[in-house]
Backbone as XML, in Angstrom:
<?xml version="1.0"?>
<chain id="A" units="angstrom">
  <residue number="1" name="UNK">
    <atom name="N" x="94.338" y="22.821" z="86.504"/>
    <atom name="CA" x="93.018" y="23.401" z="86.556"/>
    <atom name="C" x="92.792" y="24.170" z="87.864"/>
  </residue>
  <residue number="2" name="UNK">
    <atom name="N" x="93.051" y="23.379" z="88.826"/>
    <atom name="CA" x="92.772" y="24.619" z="90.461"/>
    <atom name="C" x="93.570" y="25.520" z="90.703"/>
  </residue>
  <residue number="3" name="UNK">
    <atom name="N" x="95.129" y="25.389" z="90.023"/>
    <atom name="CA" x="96.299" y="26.358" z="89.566"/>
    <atom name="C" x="95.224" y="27.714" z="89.213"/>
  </residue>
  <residue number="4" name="UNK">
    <atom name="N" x="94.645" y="27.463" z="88.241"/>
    <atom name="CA" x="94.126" y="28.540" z="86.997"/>
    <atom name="C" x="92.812" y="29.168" z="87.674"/>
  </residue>
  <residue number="5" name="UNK">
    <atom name="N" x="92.072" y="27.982" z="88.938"/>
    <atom name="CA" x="90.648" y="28.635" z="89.687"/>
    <atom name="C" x="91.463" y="29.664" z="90.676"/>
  </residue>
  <residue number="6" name="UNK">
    <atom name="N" x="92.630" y="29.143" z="91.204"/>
    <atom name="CA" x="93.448" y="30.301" z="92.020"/>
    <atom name="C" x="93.863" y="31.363" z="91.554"/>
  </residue>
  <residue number="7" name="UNK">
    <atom name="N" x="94.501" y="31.356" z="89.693"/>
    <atom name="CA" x="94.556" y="32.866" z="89.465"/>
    <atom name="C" x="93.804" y="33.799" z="88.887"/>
  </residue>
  <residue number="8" name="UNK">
    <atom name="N" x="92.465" y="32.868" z="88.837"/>
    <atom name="CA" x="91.399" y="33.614" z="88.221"/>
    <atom name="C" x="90.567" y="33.802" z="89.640"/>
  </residue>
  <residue number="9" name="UNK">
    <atom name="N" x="90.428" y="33.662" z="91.188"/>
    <atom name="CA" x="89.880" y="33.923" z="92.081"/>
    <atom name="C" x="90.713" y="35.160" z="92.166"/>
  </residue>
  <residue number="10" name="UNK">
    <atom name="N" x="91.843" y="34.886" z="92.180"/>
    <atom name="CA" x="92.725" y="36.323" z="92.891"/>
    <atom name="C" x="92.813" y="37.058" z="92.009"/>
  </residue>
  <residue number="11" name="UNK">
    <atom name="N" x="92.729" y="37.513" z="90.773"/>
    <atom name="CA" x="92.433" y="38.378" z="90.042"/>
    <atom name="C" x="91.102" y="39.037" z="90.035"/>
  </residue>
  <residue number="12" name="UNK">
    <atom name="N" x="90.201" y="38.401" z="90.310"/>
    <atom name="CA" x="88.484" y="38.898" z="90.874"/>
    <atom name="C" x="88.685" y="39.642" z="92.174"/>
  </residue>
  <residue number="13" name="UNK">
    <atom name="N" x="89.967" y="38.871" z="93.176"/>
    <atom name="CA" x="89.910" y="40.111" z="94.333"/>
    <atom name="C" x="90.780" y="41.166" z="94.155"/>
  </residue>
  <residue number="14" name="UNK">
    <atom name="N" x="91.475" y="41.055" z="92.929"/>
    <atom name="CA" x="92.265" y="42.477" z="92.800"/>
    <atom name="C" x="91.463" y="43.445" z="91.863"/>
  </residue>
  <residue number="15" name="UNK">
    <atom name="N" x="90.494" y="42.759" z="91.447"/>
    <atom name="CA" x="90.011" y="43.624" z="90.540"/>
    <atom name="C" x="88.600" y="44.079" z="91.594"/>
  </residue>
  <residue number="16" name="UNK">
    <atom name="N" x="88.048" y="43.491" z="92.449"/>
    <atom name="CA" x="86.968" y="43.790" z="92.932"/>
    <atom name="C" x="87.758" y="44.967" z="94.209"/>
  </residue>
  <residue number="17" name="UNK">
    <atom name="N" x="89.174" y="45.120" z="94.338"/>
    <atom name="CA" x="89.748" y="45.933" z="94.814"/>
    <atom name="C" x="89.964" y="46.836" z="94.723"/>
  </residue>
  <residue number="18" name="UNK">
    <atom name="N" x="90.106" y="47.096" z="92.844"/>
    <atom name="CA" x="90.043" y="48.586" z="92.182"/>
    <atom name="C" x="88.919" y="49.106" z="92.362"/>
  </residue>
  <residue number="19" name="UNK">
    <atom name="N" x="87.880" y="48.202" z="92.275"/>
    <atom name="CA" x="86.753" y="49.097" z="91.852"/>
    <atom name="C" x="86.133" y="49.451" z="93.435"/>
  </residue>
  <residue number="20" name="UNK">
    <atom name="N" x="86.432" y="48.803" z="94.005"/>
    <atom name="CA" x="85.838" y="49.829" z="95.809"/>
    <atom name="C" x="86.929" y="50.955" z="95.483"/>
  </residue>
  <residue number="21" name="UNK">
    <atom name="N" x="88.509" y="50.794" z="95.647"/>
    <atom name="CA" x="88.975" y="51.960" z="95.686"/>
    <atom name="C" x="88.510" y="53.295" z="94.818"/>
  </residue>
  <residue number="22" name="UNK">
    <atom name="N" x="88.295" y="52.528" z="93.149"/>
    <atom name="CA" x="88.125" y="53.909" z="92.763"/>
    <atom name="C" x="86.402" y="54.416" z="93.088"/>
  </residue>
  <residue number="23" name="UNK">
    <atom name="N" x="85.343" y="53.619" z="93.476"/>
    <atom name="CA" x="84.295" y="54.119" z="94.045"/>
    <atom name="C" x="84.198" y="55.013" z="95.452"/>
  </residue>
  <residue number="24" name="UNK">
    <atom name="N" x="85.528" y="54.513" z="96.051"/>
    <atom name="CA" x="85.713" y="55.403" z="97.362"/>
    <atom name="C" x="86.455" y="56.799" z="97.003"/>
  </residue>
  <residue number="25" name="UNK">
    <atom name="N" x="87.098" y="56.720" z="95.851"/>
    <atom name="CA" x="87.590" y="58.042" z="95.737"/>
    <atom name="C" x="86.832" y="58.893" z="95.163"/>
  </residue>
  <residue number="26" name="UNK">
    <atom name="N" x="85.950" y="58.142" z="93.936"/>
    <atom name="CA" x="84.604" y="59.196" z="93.528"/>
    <atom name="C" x="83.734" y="59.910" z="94.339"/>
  </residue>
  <residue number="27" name="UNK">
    <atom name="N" x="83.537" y="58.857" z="95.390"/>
    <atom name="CA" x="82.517" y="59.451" z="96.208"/>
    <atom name="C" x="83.099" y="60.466" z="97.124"/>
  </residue>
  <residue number="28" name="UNK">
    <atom name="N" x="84.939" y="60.270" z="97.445"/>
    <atom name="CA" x="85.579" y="61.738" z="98.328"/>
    <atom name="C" x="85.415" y="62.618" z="97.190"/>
  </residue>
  <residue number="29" name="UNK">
    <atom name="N" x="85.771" y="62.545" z="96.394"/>
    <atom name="CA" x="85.836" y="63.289" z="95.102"/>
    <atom name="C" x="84.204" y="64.450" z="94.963"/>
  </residue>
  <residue number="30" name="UNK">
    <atom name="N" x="83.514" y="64.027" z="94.966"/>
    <atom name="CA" x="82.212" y="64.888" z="94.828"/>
    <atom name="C" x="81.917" y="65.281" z="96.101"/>
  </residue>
  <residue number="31" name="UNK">
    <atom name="N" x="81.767" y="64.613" z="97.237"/>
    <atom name="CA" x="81.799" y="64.637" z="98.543"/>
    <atom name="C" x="82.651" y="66.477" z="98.772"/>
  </residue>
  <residue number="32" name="UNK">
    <atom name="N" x="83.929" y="66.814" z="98.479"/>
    <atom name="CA" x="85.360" y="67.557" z="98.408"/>
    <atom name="C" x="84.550" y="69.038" z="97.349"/>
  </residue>
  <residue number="33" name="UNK">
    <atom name="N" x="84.078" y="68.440" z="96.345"/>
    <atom name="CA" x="83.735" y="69.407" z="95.370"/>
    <atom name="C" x="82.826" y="70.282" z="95.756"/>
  </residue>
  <residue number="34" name="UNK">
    <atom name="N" x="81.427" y="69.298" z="96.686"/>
    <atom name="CA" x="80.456" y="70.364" z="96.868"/>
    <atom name="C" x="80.803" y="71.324" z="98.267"/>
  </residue>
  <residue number="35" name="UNK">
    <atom name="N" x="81.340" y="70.401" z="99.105"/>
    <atom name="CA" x="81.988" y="70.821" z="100.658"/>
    <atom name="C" x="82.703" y="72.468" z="99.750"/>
  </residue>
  <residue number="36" name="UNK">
    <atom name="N" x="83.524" y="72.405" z="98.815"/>
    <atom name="CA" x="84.386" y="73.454" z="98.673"/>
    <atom name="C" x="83.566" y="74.034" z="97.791"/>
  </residue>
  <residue number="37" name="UNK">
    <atom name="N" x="82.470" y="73.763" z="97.182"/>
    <atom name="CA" x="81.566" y="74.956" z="96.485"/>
    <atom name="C" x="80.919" y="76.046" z="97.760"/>
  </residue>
  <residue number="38" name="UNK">
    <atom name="N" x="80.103" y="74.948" z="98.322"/>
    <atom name="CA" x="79.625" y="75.326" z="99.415"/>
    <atom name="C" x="80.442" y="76.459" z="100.561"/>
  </residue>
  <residue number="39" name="UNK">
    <atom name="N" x="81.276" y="76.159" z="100.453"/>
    <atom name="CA" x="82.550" y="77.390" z="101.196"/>
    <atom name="C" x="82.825" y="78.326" z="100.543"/>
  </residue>
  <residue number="40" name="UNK">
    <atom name="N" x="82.885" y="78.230" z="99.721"/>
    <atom name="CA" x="82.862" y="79.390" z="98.243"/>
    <atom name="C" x="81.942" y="80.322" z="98.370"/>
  </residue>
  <residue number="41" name="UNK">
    <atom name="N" x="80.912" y="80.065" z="98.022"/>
    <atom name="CA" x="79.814" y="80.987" z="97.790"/>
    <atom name="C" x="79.265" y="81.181" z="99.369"/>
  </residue>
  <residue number="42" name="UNK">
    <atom name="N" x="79.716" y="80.551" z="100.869"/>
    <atom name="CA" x="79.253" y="80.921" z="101.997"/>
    <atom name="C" x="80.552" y="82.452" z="101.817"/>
  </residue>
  <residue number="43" name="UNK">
    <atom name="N" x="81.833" y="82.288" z="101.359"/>
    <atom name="CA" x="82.327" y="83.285" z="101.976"/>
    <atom name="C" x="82.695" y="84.114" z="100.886"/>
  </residue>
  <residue number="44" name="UNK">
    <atom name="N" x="82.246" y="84.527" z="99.606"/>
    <atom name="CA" x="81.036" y="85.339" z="98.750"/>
    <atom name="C" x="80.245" y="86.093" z="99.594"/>
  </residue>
  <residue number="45" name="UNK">
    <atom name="N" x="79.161" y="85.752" z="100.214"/>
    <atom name="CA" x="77.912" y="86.282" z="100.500"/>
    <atom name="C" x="78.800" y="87.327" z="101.913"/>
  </residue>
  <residue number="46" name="UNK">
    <atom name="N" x="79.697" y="86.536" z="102.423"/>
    <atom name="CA" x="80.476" y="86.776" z="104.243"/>
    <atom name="C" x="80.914" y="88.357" z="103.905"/>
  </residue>
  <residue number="47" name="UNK">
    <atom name="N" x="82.087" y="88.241" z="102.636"/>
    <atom name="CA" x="83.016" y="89.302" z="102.339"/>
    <atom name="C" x="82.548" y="90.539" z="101.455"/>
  </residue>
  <residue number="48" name="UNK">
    <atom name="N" x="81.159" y="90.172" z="100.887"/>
    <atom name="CA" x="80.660" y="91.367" z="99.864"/>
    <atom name="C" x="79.961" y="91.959" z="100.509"/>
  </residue>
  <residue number="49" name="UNK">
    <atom name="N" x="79.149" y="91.713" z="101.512"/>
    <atom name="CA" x="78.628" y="92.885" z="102.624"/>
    <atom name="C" x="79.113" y="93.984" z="102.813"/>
  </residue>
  <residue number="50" name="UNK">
    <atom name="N" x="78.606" y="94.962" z="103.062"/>
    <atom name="CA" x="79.098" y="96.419" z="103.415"/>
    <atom name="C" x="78.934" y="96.646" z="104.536"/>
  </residue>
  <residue number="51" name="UNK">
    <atom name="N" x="79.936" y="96.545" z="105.739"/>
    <atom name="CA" x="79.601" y="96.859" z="106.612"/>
    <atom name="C" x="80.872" y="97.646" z="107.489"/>
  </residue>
  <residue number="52" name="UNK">
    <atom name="N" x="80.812" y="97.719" z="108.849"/>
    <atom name="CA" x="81.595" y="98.482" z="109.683"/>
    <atom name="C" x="83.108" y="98.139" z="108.906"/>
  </residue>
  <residue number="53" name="UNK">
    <atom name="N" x="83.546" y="98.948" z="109.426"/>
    <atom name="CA" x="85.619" y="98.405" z="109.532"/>
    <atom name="C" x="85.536" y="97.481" z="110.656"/>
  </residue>
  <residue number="54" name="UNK">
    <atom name="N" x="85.275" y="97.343" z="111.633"/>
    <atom name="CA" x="85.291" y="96.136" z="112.492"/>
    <atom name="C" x="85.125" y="94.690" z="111.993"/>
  </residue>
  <residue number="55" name="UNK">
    <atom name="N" x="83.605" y="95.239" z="111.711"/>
    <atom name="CA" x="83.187" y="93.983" z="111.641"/>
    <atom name="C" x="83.714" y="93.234" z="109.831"/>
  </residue>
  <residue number="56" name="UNK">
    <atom name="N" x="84.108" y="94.206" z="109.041"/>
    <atom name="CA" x="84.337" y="92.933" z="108.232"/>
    <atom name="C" x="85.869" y="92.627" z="108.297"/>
  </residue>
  <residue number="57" name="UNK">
    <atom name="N" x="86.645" y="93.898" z="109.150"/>
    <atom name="CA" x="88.131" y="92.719" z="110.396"/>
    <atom name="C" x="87.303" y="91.187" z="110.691"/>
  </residue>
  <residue number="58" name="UNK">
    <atom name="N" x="86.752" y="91.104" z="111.558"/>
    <atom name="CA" x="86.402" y="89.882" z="111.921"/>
    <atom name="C" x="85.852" y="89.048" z="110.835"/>
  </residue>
  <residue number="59" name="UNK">
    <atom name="N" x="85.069" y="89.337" z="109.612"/>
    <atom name="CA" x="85.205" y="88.482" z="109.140"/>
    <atom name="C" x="86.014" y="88.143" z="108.152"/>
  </residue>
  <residue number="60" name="UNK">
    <atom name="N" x="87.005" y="89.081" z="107.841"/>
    <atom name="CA" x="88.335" y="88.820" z="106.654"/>
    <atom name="C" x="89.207" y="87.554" z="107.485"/>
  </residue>
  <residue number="61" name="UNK">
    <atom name="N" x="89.332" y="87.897" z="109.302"/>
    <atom name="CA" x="89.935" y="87.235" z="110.025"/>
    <atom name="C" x="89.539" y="86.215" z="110.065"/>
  </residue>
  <residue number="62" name="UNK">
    <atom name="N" x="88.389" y="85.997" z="110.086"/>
    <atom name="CA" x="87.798" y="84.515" z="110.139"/>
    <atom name="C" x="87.975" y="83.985" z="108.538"/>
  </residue>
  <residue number="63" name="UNK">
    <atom name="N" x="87.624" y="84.029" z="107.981"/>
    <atom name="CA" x="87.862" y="83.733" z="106.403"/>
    <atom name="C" x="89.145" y="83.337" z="106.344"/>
  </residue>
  <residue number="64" name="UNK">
    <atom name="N" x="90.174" y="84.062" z="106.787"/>
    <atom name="CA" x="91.710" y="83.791" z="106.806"/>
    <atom name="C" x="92.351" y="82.410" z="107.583"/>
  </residue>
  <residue number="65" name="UNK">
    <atom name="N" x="91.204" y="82.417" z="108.802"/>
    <atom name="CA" x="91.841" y="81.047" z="109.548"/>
    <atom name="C" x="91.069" y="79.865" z="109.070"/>
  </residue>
  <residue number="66" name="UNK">
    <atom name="N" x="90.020" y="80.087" z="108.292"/>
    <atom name="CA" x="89.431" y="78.952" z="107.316"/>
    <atom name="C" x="90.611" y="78.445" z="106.158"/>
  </residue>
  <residue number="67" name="UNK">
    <atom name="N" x="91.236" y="79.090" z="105.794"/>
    <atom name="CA" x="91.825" y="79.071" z="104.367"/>
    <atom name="C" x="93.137" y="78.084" z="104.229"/>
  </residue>
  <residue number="68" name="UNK">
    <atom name="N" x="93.652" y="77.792" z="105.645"/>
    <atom name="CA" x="94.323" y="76.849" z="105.179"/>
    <atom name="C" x="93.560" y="75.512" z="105.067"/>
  </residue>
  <residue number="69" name="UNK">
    <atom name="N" x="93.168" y="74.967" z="106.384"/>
    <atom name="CA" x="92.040" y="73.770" z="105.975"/>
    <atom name="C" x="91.431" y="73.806" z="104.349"/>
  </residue>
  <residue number="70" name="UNK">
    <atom name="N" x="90.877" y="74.659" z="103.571"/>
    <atom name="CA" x="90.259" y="74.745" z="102.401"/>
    <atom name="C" x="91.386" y="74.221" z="101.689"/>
  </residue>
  <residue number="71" name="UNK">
    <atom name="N" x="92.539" y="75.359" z="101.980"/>
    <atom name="CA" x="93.895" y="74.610" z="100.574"/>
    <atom name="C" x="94.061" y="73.171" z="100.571"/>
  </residue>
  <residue number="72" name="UNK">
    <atom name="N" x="93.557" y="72.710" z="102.195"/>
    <atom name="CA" x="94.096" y="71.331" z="102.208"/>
    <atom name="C" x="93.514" y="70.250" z="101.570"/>
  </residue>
  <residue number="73" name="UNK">
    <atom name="N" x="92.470" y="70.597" z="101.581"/>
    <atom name="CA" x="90.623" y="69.971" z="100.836"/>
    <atom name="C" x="90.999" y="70.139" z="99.528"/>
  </residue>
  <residue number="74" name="UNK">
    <atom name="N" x="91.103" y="71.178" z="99.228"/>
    <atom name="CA" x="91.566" y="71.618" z="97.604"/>
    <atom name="C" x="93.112" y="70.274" z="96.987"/>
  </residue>
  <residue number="75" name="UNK">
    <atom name="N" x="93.796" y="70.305" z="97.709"/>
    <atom name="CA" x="95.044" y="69.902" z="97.621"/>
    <atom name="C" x="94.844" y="68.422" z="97.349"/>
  </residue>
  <residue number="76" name="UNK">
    <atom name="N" x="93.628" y="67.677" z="98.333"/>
    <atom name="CA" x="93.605" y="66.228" z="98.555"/>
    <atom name="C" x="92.556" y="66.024" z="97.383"/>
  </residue>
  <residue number="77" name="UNK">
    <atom name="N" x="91.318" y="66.871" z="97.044"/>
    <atom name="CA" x="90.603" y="67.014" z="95.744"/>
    <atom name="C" x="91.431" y="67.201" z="94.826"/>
  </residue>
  <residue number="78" name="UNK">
    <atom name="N" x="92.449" y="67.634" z="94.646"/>
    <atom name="CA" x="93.477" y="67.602" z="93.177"/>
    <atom name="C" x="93.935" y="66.196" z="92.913"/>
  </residue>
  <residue number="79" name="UNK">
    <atom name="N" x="94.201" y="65.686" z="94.236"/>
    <atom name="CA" x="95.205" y="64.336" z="93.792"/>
    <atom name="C" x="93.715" y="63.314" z="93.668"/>
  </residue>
  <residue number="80" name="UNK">
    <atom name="N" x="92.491" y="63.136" z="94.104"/>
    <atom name="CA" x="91.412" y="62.180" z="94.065"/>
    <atom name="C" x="91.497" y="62.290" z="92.625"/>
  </residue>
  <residue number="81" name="UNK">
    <atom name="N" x="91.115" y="63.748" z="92.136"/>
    <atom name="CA" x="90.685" y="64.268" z="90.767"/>
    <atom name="C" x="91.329" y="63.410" z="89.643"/>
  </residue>
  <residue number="82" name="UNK">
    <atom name="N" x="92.720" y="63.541" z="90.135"/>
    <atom name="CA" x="94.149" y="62.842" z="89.205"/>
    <atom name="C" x="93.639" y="61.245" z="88.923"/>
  </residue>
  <residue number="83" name="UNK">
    <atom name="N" x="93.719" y="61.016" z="90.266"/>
    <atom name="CA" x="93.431" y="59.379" z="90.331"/>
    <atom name="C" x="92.006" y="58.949" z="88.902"/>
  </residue>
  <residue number="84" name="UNK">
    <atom name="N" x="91.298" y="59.521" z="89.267"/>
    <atom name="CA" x="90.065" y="58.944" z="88.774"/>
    <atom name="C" x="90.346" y="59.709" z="87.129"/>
  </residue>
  <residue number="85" name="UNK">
    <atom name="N" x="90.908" y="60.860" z="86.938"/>
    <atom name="CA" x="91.253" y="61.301" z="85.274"/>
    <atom name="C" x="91.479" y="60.219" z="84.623"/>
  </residue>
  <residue number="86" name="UNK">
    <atom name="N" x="92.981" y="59.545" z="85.493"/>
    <atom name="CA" x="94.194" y="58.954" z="85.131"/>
    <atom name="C" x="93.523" y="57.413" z="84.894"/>
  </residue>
  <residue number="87" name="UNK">
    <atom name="N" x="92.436" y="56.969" z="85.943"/>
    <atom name="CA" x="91.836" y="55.976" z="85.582"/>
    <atom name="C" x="90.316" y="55.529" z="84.968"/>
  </residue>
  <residue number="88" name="UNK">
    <atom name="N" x="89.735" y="56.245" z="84.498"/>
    <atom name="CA" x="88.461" y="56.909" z="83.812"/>
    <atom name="C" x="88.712" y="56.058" z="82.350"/>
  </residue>
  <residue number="89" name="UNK">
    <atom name="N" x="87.896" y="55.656" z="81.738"/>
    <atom name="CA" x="87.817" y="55.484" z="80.459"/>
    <atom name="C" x="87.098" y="56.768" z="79.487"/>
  </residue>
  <residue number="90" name="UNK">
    <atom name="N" x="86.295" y="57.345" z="80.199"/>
    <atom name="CA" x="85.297" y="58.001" z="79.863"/>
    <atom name="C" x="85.984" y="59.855" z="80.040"/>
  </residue>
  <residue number="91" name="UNK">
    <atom name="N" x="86.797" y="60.109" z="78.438"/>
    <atom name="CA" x="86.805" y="61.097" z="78.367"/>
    <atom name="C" x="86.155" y="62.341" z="78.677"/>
  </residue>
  <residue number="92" name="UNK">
    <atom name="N" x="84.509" y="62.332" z="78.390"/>
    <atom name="CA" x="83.743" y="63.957" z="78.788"/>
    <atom name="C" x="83.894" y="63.871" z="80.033"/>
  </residue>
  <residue number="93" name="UNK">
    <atom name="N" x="84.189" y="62.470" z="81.032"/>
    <atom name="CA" x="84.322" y="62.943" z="82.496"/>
    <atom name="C" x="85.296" y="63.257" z="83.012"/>
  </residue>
  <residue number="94" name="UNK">
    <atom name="N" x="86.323" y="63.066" z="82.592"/>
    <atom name="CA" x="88.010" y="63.334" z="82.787"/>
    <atom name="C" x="87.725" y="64.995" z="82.515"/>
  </residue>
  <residue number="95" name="UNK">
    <atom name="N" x="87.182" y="65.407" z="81.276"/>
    <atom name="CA" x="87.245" y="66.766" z="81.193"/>
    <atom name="C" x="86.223" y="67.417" z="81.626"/>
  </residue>
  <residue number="96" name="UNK">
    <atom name="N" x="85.389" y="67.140" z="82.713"/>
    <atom name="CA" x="84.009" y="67.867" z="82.928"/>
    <atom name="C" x="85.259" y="67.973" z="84.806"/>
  </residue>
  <residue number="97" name="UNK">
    <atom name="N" x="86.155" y="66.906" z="84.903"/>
    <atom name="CA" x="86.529" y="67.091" z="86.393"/>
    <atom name="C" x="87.752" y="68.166" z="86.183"/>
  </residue>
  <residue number="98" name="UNK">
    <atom name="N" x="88.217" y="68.101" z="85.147"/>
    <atom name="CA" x="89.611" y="68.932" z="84.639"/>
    <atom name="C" x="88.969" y="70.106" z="84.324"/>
  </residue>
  <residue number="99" name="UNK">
    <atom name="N" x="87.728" y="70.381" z="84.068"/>
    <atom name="CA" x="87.344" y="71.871" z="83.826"/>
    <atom name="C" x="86.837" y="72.378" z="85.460"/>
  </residue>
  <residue number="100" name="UNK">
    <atom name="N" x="85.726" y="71.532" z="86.650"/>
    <atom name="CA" x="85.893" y="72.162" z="88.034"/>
    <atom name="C" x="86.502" y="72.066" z="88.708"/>
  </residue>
  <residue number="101" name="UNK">
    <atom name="N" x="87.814" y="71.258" z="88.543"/>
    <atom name="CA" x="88.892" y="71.515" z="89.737"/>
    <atom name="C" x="89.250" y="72.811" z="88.749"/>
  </residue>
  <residue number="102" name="UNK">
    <atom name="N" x="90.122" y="73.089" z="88.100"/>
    <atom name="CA" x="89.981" y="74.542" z="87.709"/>
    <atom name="C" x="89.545" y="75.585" z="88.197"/>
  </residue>
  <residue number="103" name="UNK">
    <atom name="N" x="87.874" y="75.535" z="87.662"/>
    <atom name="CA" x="86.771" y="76.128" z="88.226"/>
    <atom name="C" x="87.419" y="76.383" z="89.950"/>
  </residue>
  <residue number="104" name="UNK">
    <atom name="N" x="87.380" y="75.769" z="90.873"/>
    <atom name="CA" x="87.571" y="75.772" z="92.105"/>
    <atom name="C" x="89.089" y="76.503" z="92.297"/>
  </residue>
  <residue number="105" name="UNK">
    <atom name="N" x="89.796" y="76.256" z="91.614"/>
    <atom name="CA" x="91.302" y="77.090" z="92.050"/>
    <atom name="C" x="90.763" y="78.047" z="91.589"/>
  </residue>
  <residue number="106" name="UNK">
    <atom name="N" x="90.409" y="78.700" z="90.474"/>
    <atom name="CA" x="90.322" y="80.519" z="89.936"/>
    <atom name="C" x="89.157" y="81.140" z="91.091"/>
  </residue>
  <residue number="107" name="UNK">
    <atom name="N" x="88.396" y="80.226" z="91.762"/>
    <atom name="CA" x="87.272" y="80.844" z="92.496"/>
    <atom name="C" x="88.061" y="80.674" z="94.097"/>
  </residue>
  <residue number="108" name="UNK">
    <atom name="N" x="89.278" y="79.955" z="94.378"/>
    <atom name="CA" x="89.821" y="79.808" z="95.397"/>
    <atom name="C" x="91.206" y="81.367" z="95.305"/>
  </residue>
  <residue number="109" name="UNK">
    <atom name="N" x="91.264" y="81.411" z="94.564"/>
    <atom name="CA" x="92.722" y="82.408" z="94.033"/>
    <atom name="C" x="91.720" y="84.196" z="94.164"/>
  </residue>
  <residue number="110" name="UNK">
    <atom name="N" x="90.416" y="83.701" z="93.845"/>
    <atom name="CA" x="89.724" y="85.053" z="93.341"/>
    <atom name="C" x="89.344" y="85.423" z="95.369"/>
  </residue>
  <residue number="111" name="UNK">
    <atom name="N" x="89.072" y="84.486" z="95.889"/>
    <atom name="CA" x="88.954" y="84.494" z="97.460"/>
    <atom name="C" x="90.247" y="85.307" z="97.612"/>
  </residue>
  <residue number="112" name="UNK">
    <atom name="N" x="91.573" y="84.775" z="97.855"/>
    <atom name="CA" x="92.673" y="85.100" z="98.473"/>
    <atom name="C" x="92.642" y="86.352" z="98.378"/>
  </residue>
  <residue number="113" name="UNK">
    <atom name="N" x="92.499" y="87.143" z="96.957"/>
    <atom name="CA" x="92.291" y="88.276" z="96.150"/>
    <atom name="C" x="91.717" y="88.957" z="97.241"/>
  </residue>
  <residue number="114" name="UNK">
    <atom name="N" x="90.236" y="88.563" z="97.133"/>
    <atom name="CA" x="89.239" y="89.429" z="97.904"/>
    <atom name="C" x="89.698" y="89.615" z="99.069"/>
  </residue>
  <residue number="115" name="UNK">
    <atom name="N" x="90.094" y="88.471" z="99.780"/>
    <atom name="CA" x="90.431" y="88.418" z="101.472"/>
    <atom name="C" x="91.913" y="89.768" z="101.260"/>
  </residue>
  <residue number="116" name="UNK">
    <atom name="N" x="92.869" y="89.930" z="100.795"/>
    <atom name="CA" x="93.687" y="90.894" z="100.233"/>
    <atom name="C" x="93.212" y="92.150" z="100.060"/>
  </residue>
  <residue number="117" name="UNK">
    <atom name="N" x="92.210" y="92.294" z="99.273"/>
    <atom name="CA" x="91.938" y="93.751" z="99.126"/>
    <atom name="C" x="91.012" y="93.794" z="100.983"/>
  </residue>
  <residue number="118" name="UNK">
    <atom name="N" x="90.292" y="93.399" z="101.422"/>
    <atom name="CA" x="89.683" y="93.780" z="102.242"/>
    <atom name="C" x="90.434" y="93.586" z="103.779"/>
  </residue>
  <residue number="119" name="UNK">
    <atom name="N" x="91.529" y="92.700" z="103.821"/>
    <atom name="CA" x="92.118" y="93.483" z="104.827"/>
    <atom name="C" x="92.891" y="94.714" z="104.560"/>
  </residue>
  <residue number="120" name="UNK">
    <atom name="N" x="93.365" y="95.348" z="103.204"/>
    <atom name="CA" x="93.768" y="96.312" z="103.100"/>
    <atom name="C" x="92.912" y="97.674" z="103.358"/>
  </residue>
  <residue number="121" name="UNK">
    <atom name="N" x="91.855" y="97.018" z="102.832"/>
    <atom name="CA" x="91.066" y="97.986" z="102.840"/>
    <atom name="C" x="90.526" y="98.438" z="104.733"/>
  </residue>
  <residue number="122" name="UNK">
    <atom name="N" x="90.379" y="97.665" z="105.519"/>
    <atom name="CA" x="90.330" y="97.715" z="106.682"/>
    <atom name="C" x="91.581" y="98.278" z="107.585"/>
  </residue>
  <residue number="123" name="UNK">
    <atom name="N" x="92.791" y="97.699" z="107.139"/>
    <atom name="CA" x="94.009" y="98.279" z="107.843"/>
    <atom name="C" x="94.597" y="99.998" z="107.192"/>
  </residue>
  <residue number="124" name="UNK">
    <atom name="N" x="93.152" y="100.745" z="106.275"/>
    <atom name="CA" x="93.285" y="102.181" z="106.171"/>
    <atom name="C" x="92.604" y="102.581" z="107.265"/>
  </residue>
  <residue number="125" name="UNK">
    <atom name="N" x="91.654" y="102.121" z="107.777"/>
    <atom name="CA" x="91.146" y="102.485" z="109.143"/>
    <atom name="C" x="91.762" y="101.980" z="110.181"/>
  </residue>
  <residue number="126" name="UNK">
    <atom name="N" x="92.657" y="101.594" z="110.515"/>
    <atom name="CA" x="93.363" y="100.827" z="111.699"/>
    <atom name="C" x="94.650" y="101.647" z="111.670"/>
  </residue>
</chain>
């Protein structure tokens, strides 16, 4: 009988183990999503301006030394994403996270794009 209170205690702490972990990854998980929305649409508003050849050098340049940190955010949001798919019961949420990490690479790829055409477009004046 205290055999069986011991593997039913330690199964309550492995299980009360999953569930902080996967609550700590949900919460990096959304935490990651809005941080990288939020960067998104700040450098949207940065790069569609019309302005000097200088000045949007400086800010293609700045945008550019942001972009690895972002991949990295992006990179560690892919694998949270995985975790919680992979352990989710709840299909529409597996596919509501599998449709904005998506969302976030085509709007991260459509950046690189932009940052591309507009230093080109700047290094015709240079």
């Amino acid at each position: 009988m205290e055999q069986e209170l011991e593997k039913l205690e330690s199964n309550l702490r492995k299980k009360k183990t999953e569930v902080d972990k996967a609550e700590k990854e949900r919460s990096e998980y959304k935490l990651n999503v809005e941080s990288l929305q939020k960067w998104l649409e700040s450098v949207e508003t940065r790069l569609q301006v019309r302005d000097e050849p200088h000045l949007i050098k400086e800010k293609v340049l700045k945008v550019s030394t942001e972009l690895p940190a972002i991949l990295e955010q992006m990179e560690r949001t892919k694998m949270v994403s995985k975790f919680i798919m992979d352990n989710t019961p709840d299909k529409p949420e597996a596919e509501l996270i599998k449709k904005t990490i998506s969302g976030l690479e085509t709007e991260l790829n459509r950046v690189n794009v932009l940052v591309d055409e507009k230093m080109n477009l700047v290094s015709i004046y240079y």
